[in-house]
C-alpha positions in Angstrom: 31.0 5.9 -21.9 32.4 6.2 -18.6 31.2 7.4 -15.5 30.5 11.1 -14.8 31.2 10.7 -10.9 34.3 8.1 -11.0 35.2 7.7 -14.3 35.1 4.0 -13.7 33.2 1.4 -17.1 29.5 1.2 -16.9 27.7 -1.7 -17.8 24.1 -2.4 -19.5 21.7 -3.3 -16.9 17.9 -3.9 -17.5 16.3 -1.3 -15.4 12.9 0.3 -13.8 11.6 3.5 -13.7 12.9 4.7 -10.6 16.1 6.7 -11.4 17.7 5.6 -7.8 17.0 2.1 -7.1 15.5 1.3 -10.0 18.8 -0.7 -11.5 18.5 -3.0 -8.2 17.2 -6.6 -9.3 15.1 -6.2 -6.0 13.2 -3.3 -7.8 12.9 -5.0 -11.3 11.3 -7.6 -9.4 8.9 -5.3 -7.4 7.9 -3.5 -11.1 6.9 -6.8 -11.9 4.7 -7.2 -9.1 3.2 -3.5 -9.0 4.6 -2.6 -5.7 5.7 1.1 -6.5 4.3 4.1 -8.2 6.3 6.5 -9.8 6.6 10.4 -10.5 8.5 12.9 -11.6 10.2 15.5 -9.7 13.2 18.0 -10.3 15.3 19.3 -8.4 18.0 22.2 -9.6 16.6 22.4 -13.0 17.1 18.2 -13.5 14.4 16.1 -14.0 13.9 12.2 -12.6 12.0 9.9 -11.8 11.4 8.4 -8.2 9.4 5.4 -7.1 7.5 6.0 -4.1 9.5 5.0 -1.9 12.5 6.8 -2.9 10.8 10.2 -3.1 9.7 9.9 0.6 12.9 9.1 1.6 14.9 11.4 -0.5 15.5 14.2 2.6 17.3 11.6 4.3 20.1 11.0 1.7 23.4 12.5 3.0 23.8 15.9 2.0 27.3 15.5 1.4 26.8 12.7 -1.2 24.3 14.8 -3.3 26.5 17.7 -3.2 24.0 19.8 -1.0 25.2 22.5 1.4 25.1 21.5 4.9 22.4 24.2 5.3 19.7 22.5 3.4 20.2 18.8 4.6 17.2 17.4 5.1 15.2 20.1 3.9 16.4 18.9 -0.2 14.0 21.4 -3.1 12.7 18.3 -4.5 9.5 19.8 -6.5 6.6 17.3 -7.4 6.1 17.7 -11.2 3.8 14.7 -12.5 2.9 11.3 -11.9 5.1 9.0 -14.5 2.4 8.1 -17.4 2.9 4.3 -18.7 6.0 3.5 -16.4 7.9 0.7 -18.3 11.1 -1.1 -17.4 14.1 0.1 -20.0 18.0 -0.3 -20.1 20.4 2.2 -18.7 24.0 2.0 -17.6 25.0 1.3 -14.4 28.4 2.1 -12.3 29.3 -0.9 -9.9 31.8 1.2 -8.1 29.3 4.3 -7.6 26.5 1.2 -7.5 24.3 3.9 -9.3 22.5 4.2 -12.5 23.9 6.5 -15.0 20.4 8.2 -15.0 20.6 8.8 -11.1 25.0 9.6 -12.0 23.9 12.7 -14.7 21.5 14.5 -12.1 23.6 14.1 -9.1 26.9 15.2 -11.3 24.7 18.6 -11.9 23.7 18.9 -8.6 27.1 18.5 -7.4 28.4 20.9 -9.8 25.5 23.7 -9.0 26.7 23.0 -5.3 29.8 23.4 -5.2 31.6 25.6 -2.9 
């Protein structure tokens, strides 16, 4: 499988919940040490999953990177759905040249697509 953004090889990495940062060792190791919560949100009909700290943050990210019109930067629909029962850490794919989880890669493909102009 390659990479829905850049088309470049994914590779297997050992992941937490967190569908942004949750392929970073950093975050593996702060799963470890219950340092995070996590929840679910969507946002344009996709579903993930956000640690805490990623959600609060998540009206910063560049519009332009998510896809977003310029129009709703900063102001991103991200709609609250449920706390994430029995977080676990899993495997995913990652993309070293996007330096994103293919998780986090499939929603913000969407949203770029839904967003385009």
């Amino acid at each position: 499988m390659l990479c829905p953004i850049c088309s470049g090889k994914l590779e297997n990495r050992k992941v937490a919940p967190c569908y942004d940062c949750g392929h970073d060792p950093k975050e593996l190791k702060e799963f470890a040490d219950g340092v995070h919560n996590y929840d679910v949100y969507e946002i344009f009909g996709n579903r993930l999953v956000l640690c805490n700290f990623c959600s609060a943050d998540f009206d910063s990210y560049d519009h332009d990177f998510l896809g977003f019109p310029e129009e709703l930067a900063n102001n991103y629909p991200l709609e609250y759905i449920s706390k994430c029962d029995d977080p676990r850490l899993g495997e995913d794919r990652y993309c070293p040249e996007c330096q994103c989880r293919l998780a986090y890669l499939v929603v913000l493909k969407d949203i770029r697509d839904k967003n385009a102009t």
